[in-house]
C-alpha positions in Angstrom: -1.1 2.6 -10.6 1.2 0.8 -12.7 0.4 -0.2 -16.3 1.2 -3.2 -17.9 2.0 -6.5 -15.9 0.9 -6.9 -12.7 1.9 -10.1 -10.5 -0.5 -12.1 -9.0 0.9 -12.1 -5.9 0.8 -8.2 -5.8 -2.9 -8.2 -6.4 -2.5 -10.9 -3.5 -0.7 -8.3 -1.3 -3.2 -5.5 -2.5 -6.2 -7.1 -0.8 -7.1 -4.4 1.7 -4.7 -1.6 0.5 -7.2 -0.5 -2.0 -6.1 3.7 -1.5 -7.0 6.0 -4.1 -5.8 4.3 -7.6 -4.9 6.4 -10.5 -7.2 6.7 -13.9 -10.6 8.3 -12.7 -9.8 8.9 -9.3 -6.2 10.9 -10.5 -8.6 13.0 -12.7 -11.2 13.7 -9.7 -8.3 14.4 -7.7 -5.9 16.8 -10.2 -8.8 18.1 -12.5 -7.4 20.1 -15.5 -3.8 19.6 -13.5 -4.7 21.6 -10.1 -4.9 19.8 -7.1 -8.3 19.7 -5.6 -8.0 19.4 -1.7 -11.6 18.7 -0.8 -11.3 15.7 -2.9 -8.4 14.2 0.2 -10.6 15.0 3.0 -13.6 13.4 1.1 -11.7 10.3 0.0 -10.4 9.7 3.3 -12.8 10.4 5.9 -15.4 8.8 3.0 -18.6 8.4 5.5 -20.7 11.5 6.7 -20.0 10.6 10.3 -16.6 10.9 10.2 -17.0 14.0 7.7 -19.5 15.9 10.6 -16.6 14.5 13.8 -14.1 16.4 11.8 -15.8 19.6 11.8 -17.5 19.6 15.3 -13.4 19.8 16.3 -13.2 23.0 18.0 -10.5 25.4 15.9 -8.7 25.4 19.2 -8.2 21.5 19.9 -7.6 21.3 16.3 -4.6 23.6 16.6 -3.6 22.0 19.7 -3.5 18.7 18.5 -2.2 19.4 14.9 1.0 21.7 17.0 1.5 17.9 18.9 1.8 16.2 15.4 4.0 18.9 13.8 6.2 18.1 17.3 6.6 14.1 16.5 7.0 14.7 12.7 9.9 17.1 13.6 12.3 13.6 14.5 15.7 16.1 14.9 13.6 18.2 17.2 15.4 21.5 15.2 11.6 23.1 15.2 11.3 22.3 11.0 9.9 19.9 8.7 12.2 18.4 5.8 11.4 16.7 3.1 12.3 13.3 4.9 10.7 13.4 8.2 7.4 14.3 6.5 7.7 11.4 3.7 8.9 9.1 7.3 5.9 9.9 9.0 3.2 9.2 6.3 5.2 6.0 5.7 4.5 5.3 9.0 0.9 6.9 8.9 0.3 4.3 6.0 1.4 1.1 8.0 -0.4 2.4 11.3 -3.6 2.1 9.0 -3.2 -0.7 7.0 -2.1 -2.6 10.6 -5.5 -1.5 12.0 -7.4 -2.3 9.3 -6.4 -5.6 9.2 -7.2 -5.7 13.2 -10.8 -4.8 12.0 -10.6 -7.4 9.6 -9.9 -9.9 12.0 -13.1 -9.8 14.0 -15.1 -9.7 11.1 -13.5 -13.0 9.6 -13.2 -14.6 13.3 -17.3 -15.9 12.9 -16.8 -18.0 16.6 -15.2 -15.6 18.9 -12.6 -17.9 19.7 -9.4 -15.2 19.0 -8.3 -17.3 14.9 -9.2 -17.2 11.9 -9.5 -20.5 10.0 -9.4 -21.3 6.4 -12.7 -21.9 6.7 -13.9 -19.0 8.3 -11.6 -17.0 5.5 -13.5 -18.9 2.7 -17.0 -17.7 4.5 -16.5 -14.2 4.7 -14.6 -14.0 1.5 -17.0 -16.1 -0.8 -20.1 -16.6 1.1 -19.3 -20.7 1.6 -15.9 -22.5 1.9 -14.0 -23.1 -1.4 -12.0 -26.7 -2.2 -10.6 -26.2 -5.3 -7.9 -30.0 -6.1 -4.5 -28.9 -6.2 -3.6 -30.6 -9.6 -6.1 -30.8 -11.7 -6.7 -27.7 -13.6 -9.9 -26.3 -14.8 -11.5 -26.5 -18.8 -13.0 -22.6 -18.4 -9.6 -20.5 -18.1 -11.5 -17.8 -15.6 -12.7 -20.6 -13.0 -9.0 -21.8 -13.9 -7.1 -18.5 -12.5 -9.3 -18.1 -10.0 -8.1 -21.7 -8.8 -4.7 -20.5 -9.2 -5.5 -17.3 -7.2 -7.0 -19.4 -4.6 -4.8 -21.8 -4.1 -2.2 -19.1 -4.0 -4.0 -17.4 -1.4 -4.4 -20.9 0.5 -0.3 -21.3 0.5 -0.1 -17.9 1.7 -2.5 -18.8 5.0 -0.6 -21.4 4.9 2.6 -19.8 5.5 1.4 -17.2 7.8 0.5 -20.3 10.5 3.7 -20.6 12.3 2.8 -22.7 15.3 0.6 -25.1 12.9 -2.6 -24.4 14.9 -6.4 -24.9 13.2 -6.0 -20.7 12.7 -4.2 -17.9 12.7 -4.0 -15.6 15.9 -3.9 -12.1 15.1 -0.7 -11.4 14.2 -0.6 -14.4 11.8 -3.4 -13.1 10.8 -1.1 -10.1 9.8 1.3 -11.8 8.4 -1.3 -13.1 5.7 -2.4 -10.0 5.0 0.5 -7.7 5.1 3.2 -10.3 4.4 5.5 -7.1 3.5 5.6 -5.6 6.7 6.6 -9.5 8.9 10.3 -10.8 8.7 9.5 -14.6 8.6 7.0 -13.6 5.2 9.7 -12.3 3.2 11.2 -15.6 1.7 7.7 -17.0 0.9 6.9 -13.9 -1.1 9.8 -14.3 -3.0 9.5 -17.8 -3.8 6.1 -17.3 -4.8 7.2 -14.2 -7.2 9.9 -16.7 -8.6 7.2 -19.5 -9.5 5.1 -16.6 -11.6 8.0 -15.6 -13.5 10.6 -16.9 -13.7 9.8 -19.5 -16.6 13.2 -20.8 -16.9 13.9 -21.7 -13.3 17.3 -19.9 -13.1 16.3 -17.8 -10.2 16.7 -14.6 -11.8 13.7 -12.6 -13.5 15.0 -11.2 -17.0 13.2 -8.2 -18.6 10.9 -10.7 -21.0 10.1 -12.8 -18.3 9.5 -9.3 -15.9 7.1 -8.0 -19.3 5.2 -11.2 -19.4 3.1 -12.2 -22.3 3.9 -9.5 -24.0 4.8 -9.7 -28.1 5.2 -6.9 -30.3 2.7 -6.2 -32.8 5.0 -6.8 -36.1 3.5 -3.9 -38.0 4.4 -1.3 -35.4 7.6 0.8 -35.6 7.9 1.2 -31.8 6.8 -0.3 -28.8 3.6 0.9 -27.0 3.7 3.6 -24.3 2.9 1.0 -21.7 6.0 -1.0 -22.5 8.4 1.7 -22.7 7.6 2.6 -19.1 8.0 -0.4 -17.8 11.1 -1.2 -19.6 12.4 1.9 -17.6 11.2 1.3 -14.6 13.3 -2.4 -14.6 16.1 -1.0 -15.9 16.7 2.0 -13.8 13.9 1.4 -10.4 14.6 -2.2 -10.1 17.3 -3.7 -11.9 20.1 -2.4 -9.2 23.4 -4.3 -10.3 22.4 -3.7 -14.2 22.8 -7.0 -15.4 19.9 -7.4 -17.2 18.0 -9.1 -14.6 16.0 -9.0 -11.0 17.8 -11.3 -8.0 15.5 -12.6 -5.4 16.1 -9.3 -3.5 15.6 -7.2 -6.8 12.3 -8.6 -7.1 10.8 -8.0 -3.6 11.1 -4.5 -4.1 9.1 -4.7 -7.3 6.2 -7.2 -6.3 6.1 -6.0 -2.5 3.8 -2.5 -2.3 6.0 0.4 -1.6 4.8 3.9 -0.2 7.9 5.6 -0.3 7.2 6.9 -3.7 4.1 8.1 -2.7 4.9 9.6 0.3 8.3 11.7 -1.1 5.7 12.9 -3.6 3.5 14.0 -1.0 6.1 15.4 1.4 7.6 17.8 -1.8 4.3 18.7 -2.7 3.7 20.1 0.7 6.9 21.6 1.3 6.6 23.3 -2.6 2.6 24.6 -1.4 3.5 25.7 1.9 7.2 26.8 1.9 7.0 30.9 2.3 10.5 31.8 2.5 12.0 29.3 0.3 14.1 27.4 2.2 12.9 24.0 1.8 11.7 23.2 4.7 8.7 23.7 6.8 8.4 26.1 10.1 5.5 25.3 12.6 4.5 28.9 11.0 4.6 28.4 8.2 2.3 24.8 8.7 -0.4 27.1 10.9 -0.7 29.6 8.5 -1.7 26.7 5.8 -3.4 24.8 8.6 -6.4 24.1 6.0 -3.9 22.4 3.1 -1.9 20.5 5.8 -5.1 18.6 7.4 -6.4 18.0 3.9 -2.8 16.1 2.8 -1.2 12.4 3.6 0.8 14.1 6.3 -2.3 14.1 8.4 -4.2 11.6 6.7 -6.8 14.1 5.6 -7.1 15.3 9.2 -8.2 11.6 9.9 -5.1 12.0 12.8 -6.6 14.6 15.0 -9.3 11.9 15.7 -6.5 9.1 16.2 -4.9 9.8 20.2 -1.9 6.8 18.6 -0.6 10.3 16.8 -1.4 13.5 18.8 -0.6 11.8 22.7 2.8 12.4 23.8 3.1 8.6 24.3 3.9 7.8 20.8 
């Protein structure tokens, strides 16, 4: 989880990707530093039933289908694993998830049946009643106020999503709204909308005070605090490509738009380092079935949550 500031439309784009955070849920998963696997497997399958489906799997079907997986995360087909085609496939183990999460969504939020989702209907399931906040005049109590900004952001966002103008969104606009990272025709409104939060003077560019936010330091310290120092870093050397001193409109996607590949390298080495017996950096299918337990309780299997999911283990996909 990153400290420090946060924009808005990133908790926007963070609606329904709520995965394990950092704080208490790194210290439940890493306690005293060593990696705790029960805690993946419980995180992810979460409710009992899913918990008691994973372990009335037969050892036999669960080699059978975890040999299929191993087969369509091997992309070169040279009977290994690298570092790469792991971190690819939970990448794309991530999106297949969040994409059918927000199909789940969808039904809940459609209340009529009739195959969109209004504004209204949005406003229902979200708040309990439908929400009209006025577009310009701003509110006394500065909590109702930013959530009337947040709102209204999320309103221009719906907004956006409609392409064909209609009273709702079909599902895949429906998408777009909530994944607005993963659609094409999203990308320019996420930028602008980045743009309007912070970049105060309007030159189109985000500098490092306007990227830090509010933030002043204390006069009577000699340094800056930890916070600040990493995220000075992280602009100058994650996002801050060209090293001019400031984020571009393409720059700046790649900081306010959620991205797994961090997470997912991390995940791939730490596999590879846990289950590499011969030290050559790579995984065998061996190698994999001899630490069947740790592989079905990491990302690359999505806590085993795959063996249960025919999109990954048929040879369709």
């Amino acid at each position: 989880m990153r400290l420090g500031p946060r924009p808005v439309v990133l908790v926007l784009l963070l609606l329904c990707a709520a995965v394990a955070g950092a704080g208490k849920a790194e210290e439940l998963h890493y306690p005293q530093g060593e990696h705790r696997a029960d805690y993946d497997r419980e995180a992810l399958l979460g409710v009992q039933e899913d918990v008691d489906e994973y372990v009335k799997l037969g050892h036999e079907e669960q080699q059978k289908r975890l040999q299929s997986i191993i087969k369509k995360i091997d992309s070169d087909s040279d009977g290994f694993l690298t570092e790469s085609e792991l971190s690819q496939w939970i990448q794309m183990s991530f999106k297949h998830y969040a994409m059918q999460e927000a199909k789940q969504q969808f039904v809940e939020y459609d209340k009529n049946n009739d195959g969109t989702v209004t504004w209204d209907e949005y406003n229902i399931q979200m708040y309990d009643r439908v929400i009209d906040f006025d577009e310009i005049t701003a509110l006394d109590d500065a909590e109702e106020e930013s959530f009337r900004q947040l709102h209204l952001k999320d309103k221009k966002r719906f907004e956006r999503a409609n392409q064909d103008s209609g009273p709702g969104l079909s599902l895949e606009e429906f998408i777009a709204f909530e994944h607005p990272e993963e659609v094409d025709y999203m990308t320019e409104f996420v930028i602008q909308e980045a743009l309007e939060e912070h970049d105060k003077n309007g030159d189109g560019y985000v500098s490092l005070e306007e990227f830090l936010g509010d933030y002043r330091r204390d006069p009577t310290a000699n340094e800056d605090p930890e916070w600040i120092l990493v995220e000075k870093d992280r602009f100058v050397n994650d996002y801050d490509k060209d090293n001019d001193g400031r984020l571009d409109p393409q720059e700046l996607l790649s900081w306010v738009v959620p991205n797994n590949q961090g997470i997912a390298q991390e995940e791939a080495l730490h596999l590879i380092d846990e289950m590499d017996l011969n030290g050559d950096k790579k995984l065998s299918k061996e190698e994999i079935l001899e630490n069947q337990d740790l592989f079905l309780t990491s990302e690359a299997t999505d806590y085993g949550r795959q063996l249960h999911d025919d999109y990954f283990y048929h040879d369709e996909l």
